[in-house]
LOLUMBA-731038 format. One record per residue: residue number from 1; z negated, y negated, x of N, C-alpha, C in turn. Coordinates in steps of 0.05 Angstrom, whole numbers, plus 5000, padded with zeros to 4 digits. Example, Ala and Ser with C-alpha at 12.3 -4.5 7.8 and 13.67 -1.06 7.14 Angstrom:
LOLUMBA-731038
[1,[4844,5114,5264],[4844,5090,5246],[4844,5066,5264]]
[2,[4858,5045,5257],[4857,5021,5273],[4843,4999,5258]]
end
This chain:
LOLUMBA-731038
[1,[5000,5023,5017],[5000,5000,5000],[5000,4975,5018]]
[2,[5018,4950,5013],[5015,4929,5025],[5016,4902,5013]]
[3,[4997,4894,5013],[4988,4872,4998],[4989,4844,5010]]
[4,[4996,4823,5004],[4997,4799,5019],[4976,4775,5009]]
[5,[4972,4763,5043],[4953,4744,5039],[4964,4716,5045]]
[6,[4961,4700,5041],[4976,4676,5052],[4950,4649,5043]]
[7,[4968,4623,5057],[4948,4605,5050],[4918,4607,5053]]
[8,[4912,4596,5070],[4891,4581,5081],[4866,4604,5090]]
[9,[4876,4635,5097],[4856,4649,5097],[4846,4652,5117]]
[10,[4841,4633,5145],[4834,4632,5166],[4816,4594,5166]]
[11,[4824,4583,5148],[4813,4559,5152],[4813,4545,5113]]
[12,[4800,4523,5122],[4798,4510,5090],[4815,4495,5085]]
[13,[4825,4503,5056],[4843,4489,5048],[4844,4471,5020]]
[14,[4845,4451,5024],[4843,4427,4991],[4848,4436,4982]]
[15,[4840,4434,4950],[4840,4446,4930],[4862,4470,4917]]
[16,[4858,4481,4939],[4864,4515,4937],[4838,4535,4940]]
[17,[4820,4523,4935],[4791,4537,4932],[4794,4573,4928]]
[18,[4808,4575,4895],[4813,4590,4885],[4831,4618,4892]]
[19,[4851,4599,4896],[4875,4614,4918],[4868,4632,4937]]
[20,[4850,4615,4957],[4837,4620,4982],[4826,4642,4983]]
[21,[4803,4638,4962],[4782,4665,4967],[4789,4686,4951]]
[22,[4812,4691,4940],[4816,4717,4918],[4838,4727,4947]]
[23,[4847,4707,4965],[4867,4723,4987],[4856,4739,5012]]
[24,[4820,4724,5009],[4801,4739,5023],[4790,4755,5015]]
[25,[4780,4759,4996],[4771,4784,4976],[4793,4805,4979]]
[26,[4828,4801,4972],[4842,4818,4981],[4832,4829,5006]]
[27,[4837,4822,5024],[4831,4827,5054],[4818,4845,5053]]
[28,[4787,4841,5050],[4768,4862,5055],[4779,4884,5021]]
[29,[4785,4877,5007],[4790,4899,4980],[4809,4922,5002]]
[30,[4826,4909,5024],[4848,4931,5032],[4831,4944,5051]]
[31,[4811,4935,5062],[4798,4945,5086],[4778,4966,5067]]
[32,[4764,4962,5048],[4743,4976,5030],[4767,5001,5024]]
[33,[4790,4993,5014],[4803,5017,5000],[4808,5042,5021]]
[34,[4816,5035,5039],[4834,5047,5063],[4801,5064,5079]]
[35,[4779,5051,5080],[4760,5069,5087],[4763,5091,5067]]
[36,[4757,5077,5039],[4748,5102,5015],[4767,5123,5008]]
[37,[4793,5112,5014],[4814,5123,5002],[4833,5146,5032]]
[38,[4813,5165,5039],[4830,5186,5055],[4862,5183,5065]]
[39,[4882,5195,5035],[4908,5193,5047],[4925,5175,5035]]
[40,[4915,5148,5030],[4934,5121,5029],[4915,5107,5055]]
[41,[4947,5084,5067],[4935,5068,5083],[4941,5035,5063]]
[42,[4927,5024,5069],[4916,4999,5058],[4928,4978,5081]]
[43,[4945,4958,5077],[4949,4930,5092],[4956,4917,5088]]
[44,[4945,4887,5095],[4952,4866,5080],[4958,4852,5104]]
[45,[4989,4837,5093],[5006,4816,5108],[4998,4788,5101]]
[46,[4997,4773,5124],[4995,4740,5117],[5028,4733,5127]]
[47,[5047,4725,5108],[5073,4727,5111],[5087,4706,5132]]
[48,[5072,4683,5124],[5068,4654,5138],[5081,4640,5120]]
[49,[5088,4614,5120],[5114,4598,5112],[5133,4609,5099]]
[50,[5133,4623,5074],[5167,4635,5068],[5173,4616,5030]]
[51,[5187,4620,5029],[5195,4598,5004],[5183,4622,4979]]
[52,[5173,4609,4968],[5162,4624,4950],[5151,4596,4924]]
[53,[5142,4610,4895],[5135,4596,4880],[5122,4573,4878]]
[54,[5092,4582,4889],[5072,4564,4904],[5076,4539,4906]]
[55,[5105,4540,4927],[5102,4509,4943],[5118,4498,4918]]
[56,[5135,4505,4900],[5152,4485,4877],[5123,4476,4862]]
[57,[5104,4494,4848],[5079,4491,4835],[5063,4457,4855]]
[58,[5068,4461,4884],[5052,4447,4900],[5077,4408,4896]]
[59,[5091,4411,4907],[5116,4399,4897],[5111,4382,4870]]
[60,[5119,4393,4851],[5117,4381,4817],[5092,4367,4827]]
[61,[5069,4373,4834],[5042,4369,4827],[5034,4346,4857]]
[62,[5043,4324,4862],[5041,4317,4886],[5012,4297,4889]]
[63,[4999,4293,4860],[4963,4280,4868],[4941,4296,4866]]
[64,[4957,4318,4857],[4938,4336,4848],[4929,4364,4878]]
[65,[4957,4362,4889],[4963,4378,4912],[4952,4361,4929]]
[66,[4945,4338,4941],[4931,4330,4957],[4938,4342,4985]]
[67,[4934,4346,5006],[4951,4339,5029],[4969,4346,5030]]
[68,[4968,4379,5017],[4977,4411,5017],[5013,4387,5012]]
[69,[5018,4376,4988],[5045,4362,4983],[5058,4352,5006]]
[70,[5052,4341,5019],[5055,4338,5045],[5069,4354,5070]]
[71,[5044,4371,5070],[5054,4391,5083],[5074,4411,5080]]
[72,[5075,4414,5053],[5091,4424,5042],[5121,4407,5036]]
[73,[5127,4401,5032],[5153,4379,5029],[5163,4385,5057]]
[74,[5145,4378,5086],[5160,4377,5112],[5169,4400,5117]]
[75,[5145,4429,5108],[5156,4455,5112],[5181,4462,5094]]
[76,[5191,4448,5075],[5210,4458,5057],[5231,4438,5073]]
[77,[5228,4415,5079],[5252,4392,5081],[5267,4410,5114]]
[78,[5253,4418,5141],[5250,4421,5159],[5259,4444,5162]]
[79,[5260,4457,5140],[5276,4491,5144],[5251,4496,5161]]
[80,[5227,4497,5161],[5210,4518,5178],[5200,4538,5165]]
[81,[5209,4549,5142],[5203,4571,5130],[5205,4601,5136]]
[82,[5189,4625,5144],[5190,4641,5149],[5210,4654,5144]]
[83,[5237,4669,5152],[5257,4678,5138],[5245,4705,5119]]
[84,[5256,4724,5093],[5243,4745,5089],[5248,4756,5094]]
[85,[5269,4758,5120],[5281,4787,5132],[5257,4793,5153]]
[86,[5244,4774,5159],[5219,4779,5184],[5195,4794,5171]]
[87,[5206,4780,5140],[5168,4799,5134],[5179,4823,5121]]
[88,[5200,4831,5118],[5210,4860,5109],[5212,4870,5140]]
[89,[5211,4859,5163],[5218,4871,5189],[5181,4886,5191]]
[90,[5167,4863,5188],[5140,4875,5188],[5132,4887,5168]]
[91,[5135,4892,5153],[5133,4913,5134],[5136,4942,5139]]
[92,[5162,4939,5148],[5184,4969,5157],[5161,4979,5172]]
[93,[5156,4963,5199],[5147,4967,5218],[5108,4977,5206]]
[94,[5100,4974,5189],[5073,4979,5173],[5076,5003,5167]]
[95,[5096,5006,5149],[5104,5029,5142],[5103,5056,5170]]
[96,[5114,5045,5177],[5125,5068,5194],[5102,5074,5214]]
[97,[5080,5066,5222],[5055,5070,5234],[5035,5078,5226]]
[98,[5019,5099,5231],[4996,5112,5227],[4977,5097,5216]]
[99,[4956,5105,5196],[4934,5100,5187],[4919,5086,5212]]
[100,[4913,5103,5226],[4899,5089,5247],[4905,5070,5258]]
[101,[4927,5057,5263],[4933,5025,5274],[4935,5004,5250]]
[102,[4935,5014,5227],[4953,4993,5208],[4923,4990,5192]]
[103,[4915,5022,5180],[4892,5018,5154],[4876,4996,5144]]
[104,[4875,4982,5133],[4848,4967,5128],[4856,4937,5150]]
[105,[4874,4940,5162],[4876,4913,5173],[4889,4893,5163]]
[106,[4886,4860,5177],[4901,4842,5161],[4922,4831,5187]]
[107,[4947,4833,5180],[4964,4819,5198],[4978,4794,5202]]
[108,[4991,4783,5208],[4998,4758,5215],[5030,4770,5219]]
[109,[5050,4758,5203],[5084,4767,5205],[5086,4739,5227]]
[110,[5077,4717,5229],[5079,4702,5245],[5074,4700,5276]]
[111,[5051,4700,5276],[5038,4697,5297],[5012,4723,5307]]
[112,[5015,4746,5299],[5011,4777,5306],[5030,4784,5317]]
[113,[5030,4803,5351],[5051,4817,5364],[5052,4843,5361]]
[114,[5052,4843,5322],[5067,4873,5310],[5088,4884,5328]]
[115,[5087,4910,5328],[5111,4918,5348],[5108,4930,5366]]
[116,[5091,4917,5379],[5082,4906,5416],[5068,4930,5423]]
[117,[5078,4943,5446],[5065,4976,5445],[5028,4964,5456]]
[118,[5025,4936,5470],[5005,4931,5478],[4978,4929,5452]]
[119,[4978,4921,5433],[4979,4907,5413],[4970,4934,5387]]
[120,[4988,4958,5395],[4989,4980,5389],[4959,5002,5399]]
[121,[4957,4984,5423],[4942,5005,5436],[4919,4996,5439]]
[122,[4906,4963,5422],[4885,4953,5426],[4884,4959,5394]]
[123,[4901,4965,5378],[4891,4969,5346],[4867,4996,5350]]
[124,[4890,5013,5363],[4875,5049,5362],[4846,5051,5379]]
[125,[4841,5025,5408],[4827,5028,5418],[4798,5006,5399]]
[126,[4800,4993,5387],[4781,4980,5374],[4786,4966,5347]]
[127,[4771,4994,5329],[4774,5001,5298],[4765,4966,5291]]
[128,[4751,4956,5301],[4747,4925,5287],[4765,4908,5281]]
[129,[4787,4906,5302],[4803,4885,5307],[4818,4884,5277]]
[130,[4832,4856,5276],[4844,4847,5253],[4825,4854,5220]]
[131,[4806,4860,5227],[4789,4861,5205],[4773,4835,5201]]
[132,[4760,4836,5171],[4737,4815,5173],[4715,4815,5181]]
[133,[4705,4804,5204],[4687,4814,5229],[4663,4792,5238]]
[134,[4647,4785,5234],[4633,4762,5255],[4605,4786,5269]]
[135,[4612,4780,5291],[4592,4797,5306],[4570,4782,5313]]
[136,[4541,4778,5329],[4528,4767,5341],[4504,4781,5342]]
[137,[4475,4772,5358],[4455,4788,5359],[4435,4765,5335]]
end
């Protein structure tokens, strides 16, 4: 199963409050499942920038969207939009990898070096990584 997260789930975002935390709740929901759930793997993509509904919703709505309009307008005017052939590339690539590198983790189609046999070999060597994690004593 692969489920996507997007918008603001590494930092805060104006009044996307709502948005925000149901994309973090995903997160750990794929990490909870993928423990409980034996033979499905569970992962969730953060796609980055790709043209999608959202930003027209963000657009129409430009006092209400508060910076996000902004930001959004330059990502749409600027062509910096994720293409979707990249996040069907990371996808494929989800697919096609073991429980143990992919399960329960959250990726980045942007800025994660999916692929990367290095990357590959720090997933299998430490079950934490790309999870939701704060460590300390």
């Amino acid at each position: 199963m692969i489920f996507f997260a997007g918008g603001a789930t590494n930092s805060a975002t104006e009044r996307y409050s709502a948005y925000t935390i149901s994309k973090i709740a995903s997160t750990k929901m794929c990490e909870l499942l993928d423990f409980e759930i034996a033979d499905t793997k569970f992962t969730i993509l953060g796609p980055g920038w790709v043209k999608t509904k959202i930003h027209e919703s963000t657009i129409r709505e430009p006092i209400n969207s508060g910076k996000n309009f902004v930001r959004t307008r330059e990502m749409l005017q600027g062509n910096q939009m994720n293409p979707m052939s990249k996040v069907v590339e990371c996808c494929n690539w989800v697919i096609c990898q073991p429980k143990e590198i992919v399960g329960g983790r959250n990726f980045s189609v942007v800025y994660d070096k999916w692929g990367d046999i290095k990357l590959t070999n720090e997933l299998l060597e430490n079950e934490n990584l790309y999870k939701l994690r704060r460590f300390g004593e």
